[in-house]
PDB file of N, CA, C, O and CB in Angstrom:
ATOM      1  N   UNK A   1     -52.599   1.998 102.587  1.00  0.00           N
ATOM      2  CA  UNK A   1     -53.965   2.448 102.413  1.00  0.00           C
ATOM      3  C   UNK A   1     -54.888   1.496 103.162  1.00  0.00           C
ATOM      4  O   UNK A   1     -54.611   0.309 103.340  1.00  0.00           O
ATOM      5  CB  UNK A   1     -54.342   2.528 100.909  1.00  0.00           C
ATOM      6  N   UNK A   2     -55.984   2.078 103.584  1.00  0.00           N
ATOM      7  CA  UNK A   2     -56.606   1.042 104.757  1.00  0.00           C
ATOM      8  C   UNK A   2     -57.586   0.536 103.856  1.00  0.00           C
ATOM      9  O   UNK A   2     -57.609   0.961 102.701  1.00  0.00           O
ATOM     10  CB  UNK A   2     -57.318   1.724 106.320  1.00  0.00           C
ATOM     11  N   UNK A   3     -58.516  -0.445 104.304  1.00  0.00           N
ATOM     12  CA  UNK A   3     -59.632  -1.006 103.734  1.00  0.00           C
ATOM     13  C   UNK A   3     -60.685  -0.239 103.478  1.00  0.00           C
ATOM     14  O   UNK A   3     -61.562  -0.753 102.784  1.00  0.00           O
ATOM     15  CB  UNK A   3     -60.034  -1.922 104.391  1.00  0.00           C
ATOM     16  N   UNK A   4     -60.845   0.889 103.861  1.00  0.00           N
ATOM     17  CA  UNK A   4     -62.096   1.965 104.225  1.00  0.00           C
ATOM     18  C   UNK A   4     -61.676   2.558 102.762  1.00  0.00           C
ATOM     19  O   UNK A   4     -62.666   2.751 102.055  1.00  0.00           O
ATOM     20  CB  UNK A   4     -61.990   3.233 105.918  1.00  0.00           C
ATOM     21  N   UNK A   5     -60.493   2.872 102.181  1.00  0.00           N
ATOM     22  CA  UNK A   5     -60.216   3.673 101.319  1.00  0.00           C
ATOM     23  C   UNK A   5     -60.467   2.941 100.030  1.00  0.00           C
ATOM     24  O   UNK A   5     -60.082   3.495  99.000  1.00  0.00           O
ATOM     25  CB  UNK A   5     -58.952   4.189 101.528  1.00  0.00           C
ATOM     26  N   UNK A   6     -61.114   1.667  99.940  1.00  0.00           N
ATOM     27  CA  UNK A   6     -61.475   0.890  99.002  1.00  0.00           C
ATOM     28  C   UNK A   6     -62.859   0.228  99.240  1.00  0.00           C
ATOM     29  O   UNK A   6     -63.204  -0.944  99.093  1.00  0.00           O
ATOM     30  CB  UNK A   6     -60.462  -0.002  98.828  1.00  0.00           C
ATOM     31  N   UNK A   7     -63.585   1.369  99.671  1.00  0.00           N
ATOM     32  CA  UNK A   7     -65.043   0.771 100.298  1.00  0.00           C
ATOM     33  C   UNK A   7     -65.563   1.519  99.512  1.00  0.00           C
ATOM     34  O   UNK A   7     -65.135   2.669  99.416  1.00  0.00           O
ATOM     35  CB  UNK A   7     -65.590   0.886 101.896  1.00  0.00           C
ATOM     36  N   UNK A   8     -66.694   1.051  98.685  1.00  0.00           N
ATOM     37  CA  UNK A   8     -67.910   2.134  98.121  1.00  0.00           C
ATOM     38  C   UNK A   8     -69.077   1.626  98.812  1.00  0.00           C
ATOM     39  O   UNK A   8     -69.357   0.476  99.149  1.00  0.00           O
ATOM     40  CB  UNK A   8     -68.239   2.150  96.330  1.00  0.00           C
ATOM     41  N   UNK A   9     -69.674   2.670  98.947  1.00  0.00           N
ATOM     42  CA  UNK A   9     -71.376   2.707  99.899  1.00  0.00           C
ATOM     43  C   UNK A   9     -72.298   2.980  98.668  1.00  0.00           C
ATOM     44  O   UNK A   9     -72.237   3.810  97.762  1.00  0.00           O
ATOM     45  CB  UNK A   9     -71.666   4.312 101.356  1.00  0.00           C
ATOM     46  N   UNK A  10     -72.944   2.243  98.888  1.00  0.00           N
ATOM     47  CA  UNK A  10     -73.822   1.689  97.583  1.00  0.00           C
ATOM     48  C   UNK A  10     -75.407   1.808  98.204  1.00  0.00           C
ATOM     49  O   UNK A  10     -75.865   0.722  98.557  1.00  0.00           O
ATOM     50  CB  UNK A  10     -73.354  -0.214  97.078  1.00  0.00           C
ATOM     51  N   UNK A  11     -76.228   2.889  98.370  1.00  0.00           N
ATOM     52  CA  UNK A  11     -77.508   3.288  98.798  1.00  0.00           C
ATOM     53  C   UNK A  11     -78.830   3.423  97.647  1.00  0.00           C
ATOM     54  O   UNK A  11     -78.970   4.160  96.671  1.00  0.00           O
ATOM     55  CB  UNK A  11     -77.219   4.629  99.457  1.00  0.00           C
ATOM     56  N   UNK A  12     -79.623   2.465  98.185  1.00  0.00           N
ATOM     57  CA  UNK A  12     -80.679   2.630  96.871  1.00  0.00           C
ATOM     58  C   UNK A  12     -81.764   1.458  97.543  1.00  0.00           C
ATOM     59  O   UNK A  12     -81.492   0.329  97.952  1.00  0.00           O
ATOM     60  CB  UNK A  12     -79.860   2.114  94.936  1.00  0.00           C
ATOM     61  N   UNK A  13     -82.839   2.030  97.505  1.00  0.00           N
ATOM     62  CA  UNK A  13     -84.136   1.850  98.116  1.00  0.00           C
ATOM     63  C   UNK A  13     -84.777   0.656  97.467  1.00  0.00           C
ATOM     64  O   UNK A  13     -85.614  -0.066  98.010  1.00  0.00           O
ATOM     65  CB  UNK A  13     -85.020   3.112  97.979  1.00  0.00           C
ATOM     66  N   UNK A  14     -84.193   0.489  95.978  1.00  0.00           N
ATOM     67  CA  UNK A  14     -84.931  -0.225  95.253  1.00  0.00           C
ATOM     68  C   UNK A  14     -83.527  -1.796  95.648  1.00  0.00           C
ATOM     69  O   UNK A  14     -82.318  -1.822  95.420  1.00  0.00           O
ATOM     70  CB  UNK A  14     -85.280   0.641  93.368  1.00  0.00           C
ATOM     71  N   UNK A  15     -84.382  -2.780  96.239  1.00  0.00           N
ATOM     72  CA  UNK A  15     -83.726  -3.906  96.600  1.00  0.00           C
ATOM     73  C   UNK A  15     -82.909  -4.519  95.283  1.00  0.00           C
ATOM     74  O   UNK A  15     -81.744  -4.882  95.448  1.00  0.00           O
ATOM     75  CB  UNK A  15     -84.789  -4.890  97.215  1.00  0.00           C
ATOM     76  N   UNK A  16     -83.396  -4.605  94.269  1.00  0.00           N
ATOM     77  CA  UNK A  16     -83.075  -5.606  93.030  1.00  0.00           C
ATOM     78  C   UNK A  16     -82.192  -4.667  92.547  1.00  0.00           C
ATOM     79  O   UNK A  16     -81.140  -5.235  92.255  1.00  0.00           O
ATOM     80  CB  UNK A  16     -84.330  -6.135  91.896  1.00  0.00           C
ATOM     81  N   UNK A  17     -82.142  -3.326  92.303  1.00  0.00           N
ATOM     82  CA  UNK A  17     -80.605  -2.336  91.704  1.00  0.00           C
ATOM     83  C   UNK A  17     -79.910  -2.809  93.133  1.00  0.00           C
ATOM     84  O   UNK A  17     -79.156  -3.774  93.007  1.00  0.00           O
ATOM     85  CB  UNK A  17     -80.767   0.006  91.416  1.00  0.00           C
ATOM     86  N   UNK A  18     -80.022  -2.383  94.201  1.00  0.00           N
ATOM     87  CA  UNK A  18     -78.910  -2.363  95.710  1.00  0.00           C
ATOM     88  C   UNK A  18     -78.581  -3.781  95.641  1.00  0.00           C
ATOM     89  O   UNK A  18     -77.930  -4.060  96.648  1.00  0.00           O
ATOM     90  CB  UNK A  18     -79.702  -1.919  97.527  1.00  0.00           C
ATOM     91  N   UNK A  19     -78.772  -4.957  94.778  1.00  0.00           N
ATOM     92  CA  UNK A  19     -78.080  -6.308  95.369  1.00  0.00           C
ATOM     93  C   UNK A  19     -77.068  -6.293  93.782  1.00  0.00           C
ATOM     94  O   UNK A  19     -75.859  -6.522  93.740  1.00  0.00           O
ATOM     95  CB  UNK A  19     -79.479  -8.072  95.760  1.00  0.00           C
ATOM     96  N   UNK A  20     -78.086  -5.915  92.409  1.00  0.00           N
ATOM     97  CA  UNK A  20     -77.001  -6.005  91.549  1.00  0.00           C
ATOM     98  C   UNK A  20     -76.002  -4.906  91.712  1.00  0.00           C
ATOM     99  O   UNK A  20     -75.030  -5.420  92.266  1.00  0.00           O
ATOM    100  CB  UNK A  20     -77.469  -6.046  90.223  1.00  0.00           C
ATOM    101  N   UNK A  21     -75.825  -3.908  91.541  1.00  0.00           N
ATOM    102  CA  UNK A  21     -74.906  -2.892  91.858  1.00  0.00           C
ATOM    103  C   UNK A  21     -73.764  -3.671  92.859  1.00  0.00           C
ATOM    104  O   UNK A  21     -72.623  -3.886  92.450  1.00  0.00           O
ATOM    105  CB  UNK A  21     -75.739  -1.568  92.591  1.00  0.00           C
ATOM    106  N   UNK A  22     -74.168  -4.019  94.067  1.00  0.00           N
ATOM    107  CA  UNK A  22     -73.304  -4.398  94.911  1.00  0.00           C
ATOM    108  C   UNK A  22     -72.495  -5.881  94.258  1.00  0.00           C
ATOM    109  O   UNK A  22     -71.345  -6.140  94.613  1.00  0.00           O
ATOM    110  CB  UNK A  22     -74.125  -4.538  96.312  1.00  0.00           C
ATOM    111  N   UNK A  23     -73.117  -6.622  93.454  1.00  0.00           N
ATOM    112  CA  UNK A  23     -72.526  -7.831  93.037  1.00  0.00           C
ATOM    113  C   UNK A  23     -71.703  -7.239  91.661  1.00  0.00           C
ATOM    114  O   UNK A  23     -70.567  -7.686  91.505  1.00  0.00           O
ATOM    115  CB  UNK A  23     -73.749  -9.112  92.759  1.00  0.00           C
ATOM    116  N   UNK A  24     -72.118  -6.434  90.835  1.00  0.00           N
ATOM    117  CA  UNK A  24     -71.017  -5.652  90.095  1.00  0.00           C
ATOM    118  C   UNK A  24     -69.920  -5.109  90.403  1.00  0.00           C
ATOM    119  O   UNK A  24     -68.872  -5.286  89.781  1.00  0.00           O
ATOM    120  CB  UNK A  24     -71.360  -4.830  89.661  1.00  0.00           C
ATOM    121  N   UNK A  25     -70.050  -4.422  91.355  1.00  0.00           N
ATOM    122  CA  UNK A  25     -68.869  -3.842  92.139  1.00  0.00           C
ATOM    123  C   UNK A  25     -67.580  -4.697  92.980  1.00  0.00           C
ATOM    124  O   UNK A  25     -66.424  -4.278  93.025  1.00  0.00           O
ATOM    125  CB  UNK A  25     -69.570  -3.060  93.152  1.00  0.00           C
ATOM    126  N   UNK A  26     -67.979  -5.760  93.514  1.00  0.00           N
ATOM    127  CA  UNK A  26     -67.243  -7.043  94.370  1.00  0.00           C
ATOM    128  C   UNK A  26     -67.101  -7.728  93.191  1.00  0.00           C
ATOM    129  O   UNK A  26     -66.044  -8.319  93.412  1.00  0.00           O
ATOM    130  CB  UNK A  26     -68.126  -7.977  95.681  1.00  0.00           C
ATOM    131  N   UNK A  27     -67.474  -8.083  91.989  1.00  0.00           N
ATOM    132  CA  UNK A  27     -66.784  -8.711  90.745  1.00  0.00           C
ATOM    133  C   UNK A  27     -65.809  -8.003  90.487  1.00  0.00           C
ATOM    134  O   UNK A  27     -64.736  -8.600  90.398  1.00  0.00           O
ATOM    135  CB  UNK A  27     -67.526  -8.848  89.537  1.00  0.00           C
ATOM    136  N   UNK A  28     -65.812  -6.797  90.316  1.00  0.00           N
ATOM    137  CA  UNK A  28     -64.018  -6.729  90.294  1.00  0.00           C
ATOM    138  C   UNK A  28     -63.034  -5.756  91.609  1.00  0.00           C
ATOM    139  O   UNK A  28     -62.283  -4.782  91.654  1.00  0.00           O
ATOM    140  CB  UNK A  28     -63.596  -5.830  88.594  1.00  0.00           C
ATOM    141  N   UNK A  29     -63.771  -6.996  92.741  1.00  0.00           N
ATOM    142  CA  UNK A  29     -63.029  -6.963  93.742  1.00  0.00           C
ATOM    143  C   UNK A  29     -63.201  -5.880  94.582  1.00  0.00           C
ATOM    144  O   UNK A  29     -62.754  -6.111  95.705  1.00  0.00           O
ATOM    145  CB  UNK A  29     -61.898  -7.067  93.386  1.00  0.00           C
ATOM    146  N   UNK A  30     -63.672  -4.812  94.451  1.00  0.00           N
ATOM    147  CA  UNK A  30     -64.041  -3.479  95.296  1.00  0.00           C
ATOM    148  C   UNK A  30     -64.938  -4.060  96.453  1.00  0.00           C
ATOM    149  O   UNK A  30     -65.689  -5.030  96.353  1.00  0.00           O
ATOM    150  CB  UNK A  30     -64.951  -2.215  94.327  1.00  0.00           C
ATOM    151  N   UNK A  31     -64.696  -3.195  97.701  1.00  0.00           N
ATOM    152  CA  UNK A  31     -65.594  -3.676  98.476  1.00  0.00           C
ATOM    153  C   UNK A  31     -66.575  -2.846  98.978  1.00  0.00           C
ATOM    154  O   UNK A  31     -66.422  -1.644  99.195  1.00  0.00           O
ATOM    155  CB  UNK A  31     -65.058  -4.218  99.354  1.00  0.00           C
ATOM    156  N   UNK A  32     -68.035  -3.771  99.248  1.00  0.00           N
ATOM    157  CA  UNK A  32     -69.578  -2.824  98.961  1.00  0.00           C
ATOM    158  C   UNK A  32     -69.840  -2.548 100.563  1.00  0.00           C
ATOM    159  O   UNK A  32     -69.255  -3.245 101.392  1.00  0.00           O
ATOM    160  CB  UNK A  32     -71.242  -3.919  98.035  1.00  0.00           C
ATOM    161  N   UNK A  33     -70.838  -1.395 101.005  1.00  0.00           N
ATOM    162  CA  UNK A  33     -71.346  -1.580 101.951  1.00  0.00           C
ATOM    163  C   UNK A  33     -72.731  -0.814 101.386  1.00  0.00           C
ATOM    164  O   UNK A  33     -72.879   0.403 101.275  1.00  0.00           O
ATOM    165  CB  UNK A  33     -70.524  -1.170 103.170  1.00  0.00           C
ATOM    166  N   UNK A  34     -73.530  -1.675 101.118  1.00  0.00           N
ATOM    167  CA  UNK A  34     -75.436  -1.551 100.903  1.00  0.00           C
ATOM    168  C   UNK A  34     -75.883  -1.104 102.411  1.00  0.00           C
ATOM    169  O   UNK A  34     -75.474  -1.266 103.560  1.00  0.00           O
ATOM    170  CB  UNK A  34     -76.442  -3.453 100.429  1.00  0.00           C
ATOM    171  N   UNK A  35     -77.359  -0.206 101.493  1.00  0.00           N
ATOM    172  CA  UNK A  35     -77.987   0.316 102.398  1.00  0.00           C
ATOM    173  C   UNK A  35     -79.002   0.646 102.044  1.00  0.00           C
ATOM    174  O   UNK A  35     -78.847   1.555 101.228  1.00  0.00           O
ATOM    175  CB  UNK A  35     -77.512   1.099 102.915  1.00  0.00           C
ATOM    176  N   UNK A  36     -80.115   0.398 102.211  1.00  0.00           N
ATOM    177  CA  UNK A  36     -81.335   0.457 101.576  1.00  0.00           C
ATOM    178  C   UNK A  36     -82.300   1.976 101.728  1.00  0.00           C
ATOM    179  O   UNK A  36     -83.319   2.460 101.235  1.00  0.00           O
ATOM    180  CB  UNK A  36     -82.073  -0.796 102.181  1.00  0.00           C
ATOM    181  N   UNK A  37     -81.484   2.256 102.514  1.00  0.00           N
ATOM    182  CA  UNK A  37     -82.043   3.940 102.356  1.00  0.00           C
ATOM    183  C   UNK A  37     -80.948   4.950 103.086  1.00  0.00           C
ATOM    184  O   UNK A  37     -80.182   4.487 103.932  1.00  0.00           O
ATOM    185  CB  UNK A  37     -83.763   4.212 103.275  1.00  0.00           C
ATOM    186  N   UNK A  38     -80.913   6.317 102.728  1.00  0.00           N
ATOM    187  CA  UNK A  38     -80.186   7.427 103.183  1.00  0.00           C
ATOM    188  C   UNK A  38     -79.836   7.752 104.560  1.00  0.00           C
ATOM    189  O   UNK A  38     -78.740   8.063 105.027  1.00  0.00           O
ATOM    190  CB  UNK A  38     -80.766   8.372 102.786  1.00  0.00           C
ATOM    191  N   UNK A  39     -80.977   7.623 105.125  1.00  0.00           N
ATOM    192  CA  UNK A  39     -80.615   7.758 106.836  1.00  0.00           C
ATOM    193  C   UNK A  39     -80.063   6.829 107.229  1.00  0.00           C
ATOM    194  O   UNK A  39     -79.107   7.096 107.957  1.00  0.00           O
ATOM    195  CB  UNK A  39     -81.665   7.869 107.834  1.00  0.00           C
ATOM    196  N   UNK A  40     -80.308   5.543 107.014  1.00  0.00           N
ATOM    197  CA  UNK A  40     -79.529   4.215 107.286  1.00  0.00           C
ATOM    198  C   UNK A  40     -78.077   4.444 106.831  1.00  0.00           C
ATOM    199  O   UNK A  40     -77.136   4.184 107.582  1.00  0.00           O
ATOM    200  CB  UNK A  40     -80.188   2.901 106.458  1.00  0.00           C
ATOM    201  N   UNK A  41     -77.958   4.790 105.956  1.00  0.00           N
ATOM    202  CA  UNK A  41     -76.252   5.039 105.635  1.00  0.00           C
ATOM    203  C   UNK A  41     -75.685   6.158 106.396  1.00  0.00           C
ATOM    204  O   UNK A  41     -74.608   5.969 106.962  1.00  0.00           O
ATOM    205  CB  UNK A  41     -75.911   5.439 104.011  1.00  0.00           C
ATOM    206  N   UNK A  42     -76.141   7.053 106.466  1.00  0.00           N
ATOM    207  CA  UNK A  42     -76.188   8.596 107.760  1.00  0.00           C
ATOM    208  C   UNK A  42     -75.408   7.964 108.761  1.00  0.00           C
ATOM    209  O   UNK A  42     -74.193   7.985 108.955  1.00  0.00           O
ATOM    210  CB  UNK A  42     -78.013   9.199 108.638  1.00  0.00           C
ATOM    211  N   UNK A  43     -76.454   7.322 109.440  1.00  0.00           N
ATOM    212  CA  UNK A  43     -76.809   6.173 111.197  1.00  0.00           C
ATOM    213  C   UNK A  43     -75.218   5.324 111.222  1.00  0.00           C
ATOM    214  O   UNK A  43     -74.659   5.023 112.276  1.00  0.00           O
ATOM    215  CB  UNK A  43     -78.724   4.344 110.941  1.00  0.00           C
ATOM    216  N   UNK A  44     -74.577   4.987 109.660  1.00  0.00           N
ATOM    217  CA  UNK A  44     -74.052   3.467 110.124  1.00  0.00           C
ATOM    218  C   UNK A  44     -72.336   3.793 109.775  1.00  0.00           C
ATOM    219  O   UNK A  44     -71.452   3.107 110.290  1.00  0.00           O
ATOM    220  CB  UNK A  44     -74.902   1.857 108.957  1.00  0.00           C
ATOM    221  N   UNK A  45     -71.986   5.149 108.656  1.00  0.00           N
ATOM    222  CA  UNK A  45     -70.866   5.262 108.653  1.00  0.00           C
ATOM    223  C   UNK A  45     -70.341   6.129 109.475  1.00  0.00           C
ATOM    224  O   UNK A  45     -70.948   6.842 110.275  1.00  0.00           O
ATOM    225  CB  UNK A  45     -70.569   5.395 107.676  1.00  0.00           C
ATOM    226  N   UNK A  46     -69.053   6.065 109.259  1.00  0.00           N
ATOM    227  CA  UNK A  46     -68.086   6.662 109.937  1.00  0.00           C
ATOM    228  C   UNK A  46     -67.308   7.912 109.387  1.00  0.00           C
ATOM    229  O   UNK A  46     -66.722   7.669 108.331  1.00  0.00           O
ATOM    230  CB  UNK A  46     -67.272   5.707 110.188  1.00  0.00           C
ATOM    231  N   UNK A  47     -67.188   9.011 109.793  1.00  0.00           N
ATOM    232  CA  UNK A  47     -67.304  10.226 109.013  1.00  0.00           C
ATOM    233  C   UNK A  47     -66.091   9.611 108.828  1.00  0.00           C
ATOM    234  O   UNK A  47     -66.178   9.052 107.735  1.00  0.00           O
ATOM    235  CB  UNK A  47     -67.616  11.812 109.487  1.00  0.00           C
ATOM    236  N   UNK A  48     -64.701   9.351 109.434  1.00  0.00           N
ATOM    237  CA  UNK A  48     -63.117   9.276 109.728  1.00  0.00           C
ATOM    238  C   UNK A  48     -62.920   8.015 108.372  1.00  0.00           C
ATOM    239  O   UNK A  48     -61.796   7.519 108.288  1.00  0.00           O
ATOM    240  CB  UNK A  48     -62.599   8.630 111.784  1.00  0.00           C
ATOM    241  N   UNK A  49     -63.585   7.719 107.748  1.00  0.00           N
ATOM    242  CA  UNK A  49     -63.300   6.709 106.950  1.00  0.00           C
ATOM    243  C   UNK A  49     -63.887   7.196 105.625  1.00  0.00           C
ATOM    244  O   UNK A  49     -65.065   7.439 105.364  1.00  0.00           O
ATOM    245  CB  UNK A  49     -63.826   5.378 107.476  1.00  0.00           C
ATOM    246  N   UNK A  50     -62.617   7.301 104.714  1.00  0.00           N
ATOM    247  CA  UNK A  50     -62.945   7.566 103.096  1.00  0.00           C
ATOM    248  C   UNK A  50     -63.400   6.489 102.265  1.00  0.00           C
ATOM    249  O   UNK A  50     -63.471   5.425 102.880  1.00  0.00           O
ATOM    250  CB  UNK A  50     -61.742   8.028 102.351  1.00  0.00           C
ATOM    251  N   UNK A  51     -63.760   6.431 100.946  1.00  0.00           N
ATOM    252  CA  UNK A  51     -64.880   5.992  99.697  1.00  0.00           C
ATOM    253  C   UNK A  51     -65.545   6.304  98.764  1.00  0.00           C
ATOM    254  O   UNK A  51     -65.166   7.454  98.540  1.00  0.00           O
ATOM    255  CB  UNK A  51     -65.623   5.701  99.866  1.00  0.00           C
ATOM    256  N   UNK A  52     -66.095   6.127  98.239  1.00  0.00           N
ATOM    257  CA  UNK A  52     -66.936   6.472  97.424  1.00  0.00           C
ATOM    258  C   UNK A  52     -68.556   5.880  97.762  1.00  0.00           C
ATOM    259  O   UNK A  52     -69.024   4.850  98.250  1.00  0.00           O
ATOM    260  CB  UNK A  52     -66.325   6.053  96.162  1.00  0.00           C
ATOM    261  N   UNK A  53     -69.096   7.160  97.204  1.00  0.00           N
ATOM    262  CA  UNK A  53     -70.924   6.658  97.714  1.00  0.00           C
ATOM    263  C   UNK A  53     -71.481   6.843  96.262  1.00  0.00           C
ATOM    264  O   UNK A  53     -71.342   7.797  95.497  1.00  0.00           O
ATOM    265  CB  UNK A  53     -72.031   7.984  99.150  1.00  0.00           C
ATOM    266  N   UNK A  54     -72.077   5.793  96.118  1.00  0.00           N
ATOM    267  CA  UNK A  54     -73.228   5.964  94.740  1.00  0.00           C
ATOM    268  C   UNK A  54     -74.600   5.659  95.222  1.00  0.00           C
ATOM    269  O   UNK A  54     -74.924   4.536  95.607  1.00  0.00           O
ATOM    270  CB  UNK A  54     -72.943   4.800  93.357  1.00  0.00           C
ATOM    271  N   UNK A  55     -75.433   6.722  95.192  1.00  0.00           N
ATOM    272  CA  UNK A  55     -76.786   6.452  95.702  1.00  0.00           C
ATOM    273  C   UNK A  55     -78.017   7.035  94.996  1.00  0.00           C
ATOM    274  O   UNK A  55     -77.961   8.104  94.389  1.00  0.00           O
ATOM    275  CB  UNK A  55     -76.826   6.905  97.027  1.00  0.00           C
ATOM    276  N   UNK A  56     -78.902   6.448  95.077  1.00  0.00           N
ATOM    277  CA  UNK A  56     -80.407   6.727  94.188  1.00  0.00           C
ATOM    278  C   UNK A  56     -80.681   8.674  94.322  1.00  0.00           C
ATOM    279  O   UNK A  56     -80.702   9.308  95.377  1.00  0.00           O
ATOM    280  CB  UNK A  56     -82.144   5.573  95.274  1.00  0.00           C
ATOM    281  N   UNK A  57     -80.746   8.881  93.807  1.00  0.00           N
ATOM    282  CA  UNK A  57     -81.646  10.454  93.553  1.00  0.00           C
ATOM    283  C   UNK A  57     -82.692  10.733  94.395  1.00  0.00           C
ATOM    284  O   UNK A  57     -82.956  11.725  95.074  1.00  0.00           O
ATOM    285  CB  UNK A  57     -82.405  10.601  92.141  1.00  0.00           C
ATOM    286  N   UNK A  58     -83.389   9.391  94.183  1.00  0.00           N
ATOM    287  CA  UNK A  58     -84.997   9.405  94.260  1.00  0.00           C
ATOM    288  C   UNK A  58     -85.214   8.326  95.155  1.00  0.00           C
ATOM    289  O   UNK A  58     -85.111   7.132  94.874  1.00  0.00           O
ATOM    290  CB  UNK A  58     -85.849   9.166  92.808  1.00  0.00           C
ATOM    291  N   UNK A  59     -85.701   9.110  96.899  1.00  0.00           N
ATOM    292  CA  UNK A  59     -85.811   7.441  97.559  1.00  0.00           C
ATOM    293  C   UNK A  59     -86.880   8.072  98.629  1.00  0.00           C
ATOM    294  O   UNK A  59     -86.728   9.205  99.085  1.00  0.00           O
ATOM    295  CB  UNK A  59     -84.011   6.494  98.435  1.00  0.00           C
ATOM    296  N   UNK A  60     -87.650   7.477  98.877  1.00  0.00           N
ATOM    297  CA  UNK A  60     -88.230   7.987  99.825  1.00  0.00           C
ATOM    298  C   UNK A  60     -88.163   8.541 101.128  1.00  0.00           C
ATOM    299  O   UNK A  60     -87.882   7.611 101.885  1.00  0.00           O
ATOM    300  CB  UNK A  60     -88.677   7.500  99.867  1.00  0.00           C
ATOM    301  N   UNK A  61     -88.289   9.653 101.794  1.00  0.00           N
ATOM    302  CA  UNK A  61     -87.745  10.361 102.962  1.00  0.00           C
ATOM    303  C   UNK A  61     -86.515  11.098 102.570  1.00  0.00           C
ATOM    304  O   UNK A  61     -86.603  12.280 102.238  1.00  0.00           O
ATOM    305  CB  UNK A  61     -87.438   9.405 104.111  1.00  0.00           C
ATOM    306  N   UNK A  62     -85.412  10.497 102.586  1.00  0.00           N
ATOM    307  CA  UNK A  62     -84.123  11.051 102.446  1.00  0.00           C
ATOM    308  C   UNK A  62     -83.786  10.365 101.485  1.00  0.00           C
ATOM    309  O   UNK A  62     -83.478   9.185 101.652  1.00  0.00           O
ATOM    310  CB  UNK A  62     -83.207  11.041 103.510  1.00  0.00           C
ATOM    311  N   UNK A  63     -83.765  11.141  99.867  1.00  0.00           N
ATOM    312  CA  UNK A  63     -82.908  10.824  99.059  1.00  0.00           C
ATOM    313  C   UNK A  63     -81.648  11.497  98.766  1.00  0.00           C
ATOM    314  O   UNK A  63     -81.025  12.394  99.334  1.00  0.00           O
ATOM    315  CB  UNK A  63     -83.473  10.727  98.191  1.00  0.00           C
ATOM    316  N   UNK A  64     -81.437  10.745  97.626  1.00  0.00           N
ATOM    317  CA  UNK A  64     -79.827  11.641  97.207  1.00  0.00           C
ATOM    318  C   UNK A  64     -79.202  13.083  96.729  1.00  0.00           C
ATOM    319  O   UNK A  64     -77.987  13.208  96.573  1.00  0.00           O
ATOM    320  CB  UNK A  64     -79.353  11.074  96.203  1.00  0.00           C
TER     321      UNK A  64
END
């Protein structure tokens, strides 16, 4: 299984949830990739690579 298949994308506008979330998640070892808004996560992944995404509802421009 590759590293991508143990990546969660962690999107949320609000800085102070997007740093704890991401430090919850890497405490038990999962690995994060933050993004402070929707299009930015759009722009930066890679369709060819699986995960999980947990992201805000409610963000300005492009939410969830």
């Amino acid at each position: 299984m590759s590293d991508s298949a143990h990546t969660v994308y962690v999107v949320d506008d609000d800085a102070g949830m997007l740093e704890s979330t991401q430090w919850l998640l890497e405490s038990v070892g999962l690995h994060v990739q933050p993004y402070a808004d929707g299009r930015q996560f759009l722009n930066a992944v890679n369709p060819e690579h699986t995960g999980c995404v947990v992201l805000d509802i409610r963000m300005p421009g492009l939410g969830g």
